[in-house]
PALO-511830 format. One line per 4 residues: their letters; for each residue x negated, y negated, z of N, C-alpha, C. Coordinates in pm, 1 decimal, padded with zeros to 6 digits, m for minus. Example, Ala and Ser with C-alpha at 12.3 -4.5 7.8 and 13.67 -1.06 7.14 Angstrom:
<sites>
as = m01319.0/00569.0/00780.0/m01230.0/00450.0/00780.0/m01320.0/00330.0/00780.0 | m01285.0/00225.0/00708.0/m01367.0/00106.0/00714.0/m01290.0/m00003.0/00787.0
</sites>
This chain:
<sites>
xxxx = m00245.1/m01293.7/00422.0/m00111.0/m01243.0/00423.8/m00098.6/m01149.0/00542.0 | m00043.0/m01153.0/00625.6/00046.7/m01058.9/00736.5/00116.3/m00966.2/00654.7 | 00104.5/m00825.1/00713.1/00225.7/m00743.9/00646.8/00211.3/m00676.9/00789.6 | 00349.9/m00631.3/00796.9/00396.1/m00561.0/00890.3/00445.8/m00412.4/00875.9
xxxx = 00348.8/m00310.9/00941.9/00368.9/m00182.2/00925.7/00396.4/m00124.6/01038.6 | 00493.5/m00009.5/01061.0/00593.5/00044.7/01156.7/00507.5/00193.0/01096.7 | 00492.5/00219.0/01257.3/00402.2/00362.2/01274.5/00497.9/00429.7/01306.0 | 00473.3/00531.3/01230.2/00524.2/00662.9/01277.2/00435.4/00821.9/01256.8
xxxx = 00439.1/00871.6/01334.9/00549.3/00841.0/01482.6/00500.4/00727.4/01516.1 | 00613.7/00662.2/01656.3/00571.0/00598.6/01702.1/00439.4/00625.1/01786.7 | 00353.2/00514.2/01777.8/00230.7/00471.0/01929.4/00283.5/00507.3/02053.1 | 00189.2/00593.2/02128.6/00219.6/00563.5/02284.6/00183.4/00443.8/02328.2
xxxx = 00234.6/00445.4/02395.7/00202.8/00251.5/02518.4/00093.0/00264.1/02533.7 | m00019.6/00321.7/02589.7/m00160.0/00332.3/02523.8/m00206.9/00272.3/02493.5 | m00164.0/00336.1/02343.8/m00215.6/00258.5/02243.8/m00201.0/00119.4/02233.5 | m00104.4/00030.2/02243.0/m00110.8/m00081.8/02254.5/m00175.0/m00173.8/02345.6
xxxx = m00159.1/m00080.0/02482.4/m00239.1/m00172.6/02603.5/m00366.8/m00146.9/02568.0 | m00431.8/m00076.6/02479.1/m00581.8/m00079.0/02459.2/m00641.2/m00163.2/02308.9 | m00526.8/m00213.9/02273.4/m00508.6/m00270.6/02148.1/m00603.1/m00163.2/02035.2 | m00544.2/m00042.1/02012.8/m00581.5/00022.2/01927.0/m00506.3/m00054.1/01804.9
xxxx = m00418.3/m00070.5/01833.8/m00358.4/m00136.3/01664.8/m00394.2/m00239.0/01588.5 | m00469.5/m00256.2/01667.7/m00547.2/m00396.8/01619.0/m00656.7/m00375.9/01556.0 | m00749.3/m00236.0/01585.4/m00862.7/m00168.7/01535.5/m00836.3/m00103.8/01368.0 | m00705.0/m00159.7/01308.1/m00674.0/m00095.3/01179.9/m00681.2/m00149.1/01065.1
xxxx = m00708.7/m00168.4/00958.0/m00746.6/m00268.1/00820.9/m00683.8/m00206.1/00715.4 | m00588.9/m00274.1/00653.2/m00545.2/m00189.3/00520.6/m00570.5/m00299.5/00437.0 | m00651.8/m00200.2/00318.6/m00679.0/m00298.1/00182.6/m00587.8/m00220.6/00057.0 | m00555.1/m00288.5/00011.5/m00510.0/m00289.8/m00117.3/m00584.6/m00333.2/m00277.0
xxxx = m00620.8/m00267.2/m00357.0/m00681.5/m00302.5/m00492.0/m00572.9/m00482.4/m00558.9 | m00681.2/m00548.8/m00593.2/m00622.1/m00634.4/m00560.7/m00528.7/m00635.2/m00782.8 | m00541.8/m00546.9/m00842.5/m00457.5/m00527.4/m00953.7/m00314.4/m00489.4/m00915.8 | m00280.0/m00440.3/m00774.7/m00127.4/m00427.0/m00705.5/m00055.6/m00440.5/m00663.3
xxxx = m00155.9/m00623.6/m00655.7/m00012.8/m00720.6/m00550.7/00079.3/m00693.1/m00647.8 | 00179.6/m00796.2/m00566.8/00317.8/m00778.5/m00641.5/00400.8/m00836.8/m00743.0 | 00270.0/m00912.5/m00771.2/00263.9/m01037.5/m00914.8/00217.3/m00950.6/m01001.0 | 00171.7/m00865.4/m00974.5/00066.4/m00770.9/m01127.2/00153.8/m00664.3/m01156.9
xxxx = 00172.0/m00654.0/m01277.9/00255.3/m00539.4/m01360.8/00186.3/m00420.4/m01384.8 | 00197.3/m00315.7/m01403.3/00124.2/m00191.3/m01451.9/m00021.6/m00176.5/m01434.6 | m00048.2/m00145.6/m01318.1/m00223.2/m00197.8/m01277.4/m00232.5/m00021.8/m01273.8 | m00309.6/00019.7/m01342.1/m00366.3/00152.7/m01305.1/m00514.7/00167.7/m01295.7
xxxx = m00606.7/00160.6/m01152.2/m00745.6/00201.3/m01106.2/m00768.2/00304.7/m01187.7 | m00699.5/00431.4/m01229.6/m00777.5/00537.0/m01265.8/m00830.0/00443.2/m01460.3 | m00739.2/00438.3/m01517.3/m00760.6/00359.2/m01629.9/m00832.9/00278.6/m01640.8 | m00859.7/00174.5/m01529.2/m00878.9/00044.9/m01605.6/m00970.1/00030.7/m01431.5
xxxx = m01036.4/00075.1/m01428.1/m01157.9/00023.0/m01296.8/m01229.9/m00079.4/m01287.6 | m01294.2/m00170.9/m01219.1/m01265.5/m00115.2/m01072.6/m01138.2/m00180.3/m01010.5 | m01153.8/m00071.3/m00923.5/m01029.9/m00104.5/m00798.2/m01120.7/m00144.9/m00670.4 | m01044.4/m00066.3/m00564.0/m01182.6/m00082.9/m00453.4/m01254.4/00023.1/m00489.3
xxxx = m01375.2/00033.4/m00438.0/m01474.9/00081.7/m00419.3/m01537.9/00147.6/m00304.8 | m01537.4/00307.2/m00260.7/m01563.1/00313.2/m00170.0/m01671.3/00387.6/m00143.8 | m01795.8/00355.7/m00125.3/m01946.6/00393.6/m00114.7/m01949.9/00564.7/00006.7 | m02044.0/00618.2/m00065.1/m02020.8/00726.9/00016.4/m01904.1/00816.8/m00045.4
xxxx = m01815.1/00798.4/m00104.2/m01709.5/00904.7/m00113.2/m01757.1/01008.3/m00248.9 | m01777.0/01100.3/m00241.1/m01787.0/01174.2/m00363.3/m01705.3/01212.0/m00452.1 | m01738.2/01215.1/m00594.6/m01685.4/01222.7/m00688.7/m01683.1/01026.1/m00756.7 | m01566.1/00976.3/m00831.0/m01545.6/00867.8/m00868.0/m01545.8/00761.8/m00743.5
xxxx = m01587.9/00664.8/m00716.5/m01529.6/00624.4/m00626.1/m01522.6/00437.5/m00638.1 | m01472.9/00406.1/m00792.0/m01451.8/00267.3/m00744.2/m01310.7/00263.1/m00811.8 | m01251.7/00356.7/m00801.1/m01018.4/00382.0/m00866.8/m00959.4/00388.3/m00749.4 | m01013.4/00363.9/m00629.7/m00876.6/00382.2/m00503.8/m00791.0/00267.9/m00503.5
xxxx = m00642.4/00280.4/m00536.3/m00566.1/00185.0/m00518.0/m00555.6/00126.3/m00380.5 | m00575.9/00219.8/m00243.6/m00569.4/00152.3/m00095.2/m00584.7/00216.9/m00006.3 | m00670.9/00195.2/00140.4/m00718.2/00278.8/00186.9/m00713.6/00193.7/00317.6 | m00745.6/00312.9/00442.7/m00725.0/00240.6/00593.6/m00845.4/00274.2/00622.1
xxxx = m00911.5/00156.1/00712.4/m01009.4/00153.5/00774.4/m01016.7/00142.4/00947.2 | m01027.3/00229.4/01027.1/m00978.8/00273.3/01146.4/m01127.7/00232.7/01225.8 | m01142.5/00123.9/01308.8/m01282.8/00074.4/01362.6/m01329.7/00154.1/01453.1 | m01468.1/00154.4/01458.2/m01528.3/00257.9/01575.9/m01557.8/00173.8/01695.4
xxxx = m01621.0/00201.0/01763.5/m01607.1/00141.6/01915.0/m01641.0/m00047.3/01898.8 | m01554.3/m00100.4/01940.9/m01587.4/m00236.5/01969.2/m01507.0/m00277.1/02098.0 | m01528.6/m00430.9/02093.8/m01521.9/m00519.8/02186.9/m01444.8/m00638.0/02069.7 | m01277.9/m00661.6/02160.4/m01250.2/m00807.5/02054.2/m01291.0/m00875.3/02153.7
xxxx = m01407.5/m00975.8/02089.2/m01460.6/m01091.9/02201.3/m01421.3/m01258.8/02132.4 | m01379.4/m01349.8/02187.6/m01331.6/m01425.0/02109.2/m01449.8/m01569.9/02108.0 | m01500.9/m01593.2/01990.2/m01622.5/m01648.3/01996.6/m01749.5/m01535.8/01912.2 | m01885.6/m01613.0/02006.4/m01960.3/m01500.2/01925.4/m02059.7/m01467.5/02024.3
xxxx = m02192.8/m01432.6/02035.3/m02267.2/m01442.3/02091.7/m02376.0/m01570.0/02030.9 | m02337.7/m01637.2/01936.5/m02404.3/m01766.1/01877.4/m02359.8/m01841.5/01929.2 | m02398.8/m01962.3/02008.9/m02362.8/m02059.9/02113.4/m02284.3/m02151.6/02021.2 | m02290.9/m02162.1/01864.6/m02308.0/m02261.6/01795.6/m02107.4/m02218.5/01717.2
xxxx = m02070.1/m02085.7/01775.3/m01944.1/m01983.5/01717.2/m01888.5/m02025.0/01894.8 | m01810.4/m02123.0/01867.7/m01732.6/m02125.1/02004.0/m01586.8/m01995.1/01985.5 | m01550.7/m02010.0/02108.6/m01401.6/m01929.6/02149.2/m01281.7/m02020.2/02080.3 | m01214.5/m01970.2/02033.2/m01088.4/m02071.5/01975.3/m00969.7/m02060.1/01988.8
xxxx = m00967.8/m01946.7/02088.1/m00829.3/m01844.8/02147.5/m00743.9/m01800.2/02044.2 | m00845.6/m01755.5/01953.5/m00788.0/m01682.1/01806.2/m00836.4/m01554.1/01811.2 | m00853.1/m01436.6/01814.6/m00907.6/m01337.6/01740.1/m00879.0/m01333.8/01650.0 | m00823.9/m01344.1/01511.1/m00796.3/m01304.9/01342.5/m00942.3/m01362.6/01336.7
xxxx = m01003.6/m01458.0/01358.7/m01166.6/m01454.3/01262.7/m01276.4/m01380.0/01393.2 | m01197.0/m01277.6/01406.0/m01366.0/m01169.3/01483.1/m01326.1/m01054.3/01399.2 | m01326.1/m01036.5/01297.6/m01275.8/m00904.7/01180.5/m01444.7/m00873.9/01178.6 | m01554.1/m00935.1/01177.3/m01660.8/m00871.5/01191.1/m01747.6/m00819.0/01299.1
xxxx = m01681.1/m00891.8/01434.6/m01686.7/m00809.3/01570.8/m01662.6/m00658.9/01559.2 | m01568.6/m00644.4/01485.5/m01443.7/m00547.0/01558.9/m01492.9/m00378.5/01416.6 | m01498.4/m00424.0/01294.7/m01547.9/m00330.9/01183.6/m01747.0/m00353.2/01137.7 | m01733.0/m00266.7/01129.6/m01879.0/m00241.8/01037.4/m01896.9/m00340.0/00925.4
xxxx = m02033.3/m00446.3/00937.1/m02054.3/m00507.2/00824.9/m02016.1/m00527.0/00689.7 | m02006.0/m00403.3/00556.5/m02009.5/m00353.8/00463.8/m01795.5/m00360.5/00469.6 | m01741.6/m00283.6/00563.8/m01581.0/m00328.4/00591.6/m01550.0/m00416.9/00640.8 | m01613.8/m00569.5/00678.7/m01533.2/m00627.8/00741.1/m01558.5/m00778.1/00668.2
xxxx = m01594.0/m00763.6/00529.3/m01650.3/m00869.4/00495.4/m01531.0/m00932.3/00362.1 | m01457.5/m00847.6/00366.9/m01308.6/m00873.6/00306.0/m01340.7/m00884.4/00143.3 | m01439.9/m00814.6/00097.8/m01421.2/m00789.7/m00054.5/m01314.7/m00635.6/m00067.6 | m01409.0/m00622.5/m00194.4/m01329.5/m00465.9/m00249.6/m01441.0/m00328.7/m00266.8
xxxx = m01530.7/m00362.8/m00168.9/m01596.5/m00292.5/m00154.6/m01620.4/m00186.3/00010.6 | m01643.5/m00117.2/m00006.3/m01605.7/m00066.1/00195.7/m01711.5/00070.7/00192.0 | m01796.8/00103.3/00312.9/m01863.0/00196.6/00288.9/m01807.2/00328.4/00381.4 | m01793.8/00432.7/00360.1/m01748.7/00571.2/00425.7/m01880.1/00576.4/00541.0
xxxx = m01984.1/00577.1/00524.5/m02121.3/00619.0/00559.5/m02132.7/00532.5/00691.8 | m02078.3/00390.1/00719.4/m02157.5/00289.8/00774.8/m02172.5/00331.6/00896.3 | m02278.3/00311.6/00952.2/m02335.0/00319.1/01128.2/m02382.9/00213.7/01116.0 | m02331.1/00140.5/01228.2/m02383.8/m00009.6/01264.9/m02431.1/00003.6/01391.9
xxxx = m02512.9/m00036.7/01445.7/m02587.0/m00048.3/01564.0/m02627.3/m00174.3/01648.5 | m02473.2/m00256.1/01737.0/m02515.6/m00382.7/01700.2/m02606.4/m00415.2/01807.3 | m02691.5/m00335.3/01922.4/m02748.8/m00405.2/01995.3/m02690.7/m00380.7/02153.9 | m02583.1/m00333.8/02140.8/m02538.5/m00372.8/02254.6/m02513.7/m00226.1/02354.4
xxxx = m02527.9/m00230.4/02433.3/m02570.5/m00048.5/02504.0/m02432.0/00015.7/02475.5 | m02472.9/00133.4/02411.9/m02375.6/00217.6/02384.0/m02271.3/00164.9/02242.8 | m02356.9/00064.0/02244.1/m02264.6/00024.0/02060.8/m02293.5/00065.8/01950.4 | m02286.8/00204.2/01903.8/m02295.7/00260.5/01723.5/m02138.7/00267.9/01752.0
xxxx = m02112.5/00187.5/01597.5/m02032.2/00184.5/01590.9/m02001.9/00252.3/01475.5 | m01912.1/00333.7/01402.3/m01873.5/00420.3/01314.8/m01708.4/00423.2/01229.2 | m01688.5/00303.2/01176.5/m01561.9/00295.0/01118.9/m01553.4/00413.3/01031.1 | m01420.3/00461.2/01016.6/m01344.1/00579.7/00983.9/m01240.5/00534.5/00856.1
xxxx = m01277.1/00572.6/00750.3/m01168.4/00536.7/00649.4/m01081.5/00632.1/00570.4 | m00949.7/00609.6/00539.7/m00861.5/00687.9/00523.8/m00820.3/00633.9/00357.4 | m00868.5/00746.5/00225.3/m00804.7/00654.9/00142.5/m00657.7/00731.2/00067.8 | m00575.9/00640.0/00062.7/m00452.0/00646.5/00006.2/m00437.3/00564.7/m00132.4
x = m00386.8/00702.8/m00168.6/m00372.3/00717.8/m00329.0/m00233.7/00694.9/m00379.0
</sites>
């Protein structure tokens, strides 16, 4: 599903020519699409789950995941993962293992280290309640 979210404030131009907006992931507990009636995480768990956070941490109804340093490369470095002039399937290029694997699980903690000079990468998550 595409959803379309309007920042505010607005982005500087920047931001877009560096495709920061593209570095952003919002998950939703999946008891809140908009087919499900009265879903309450704190009640009735789990929701997502977010490793690392202290206190409770599998009731967050939805949370942003803000990527740490990458490269969108389109393809892979596996000869066998051609280019397809798509980026939507490099979501694991671009986030930390543990966030980019599209369950309901996401880790606060992750340092990924993929190899590549100057690549720890350190996704940043924001959760909204």
């Amino acid at each position: 599903m595409d959803l379309g979210l309007r920042y505010y404030p607005e982005l500087p131009k920047w931001v877009i020519d560096n495709g920061w907006q593209d570095s952003i992931m919002m998950a939703y507990a999946n008891d809140y699409r908009p087919d499900i009636l009265g879903a309450n995480c704190g009640a009735n768990p789990p929701c997502l789950q977010v490793i690392g956070l202290a206190g409770t941490n599998n009731d967050e109804v939805s949370l942003l995941v803000l990527a740490g340093e990458h490269n969108w490369v389109d393809g892979d470095l596996n000869p066998l993962v051609a280019a397809d002039g798509f980026l939507d399937d490099e979501v694991g290029d671009v986030f930390n293992l543990q966030n980019s694997n599209l369950d309901n699980i996401f880790d606060i903690r992750t340092v990924e280290d993929t190899g590549a000079p100057g690549d720890t990468r350190l996704d940043k998550i924001l959760v909204i309640n």
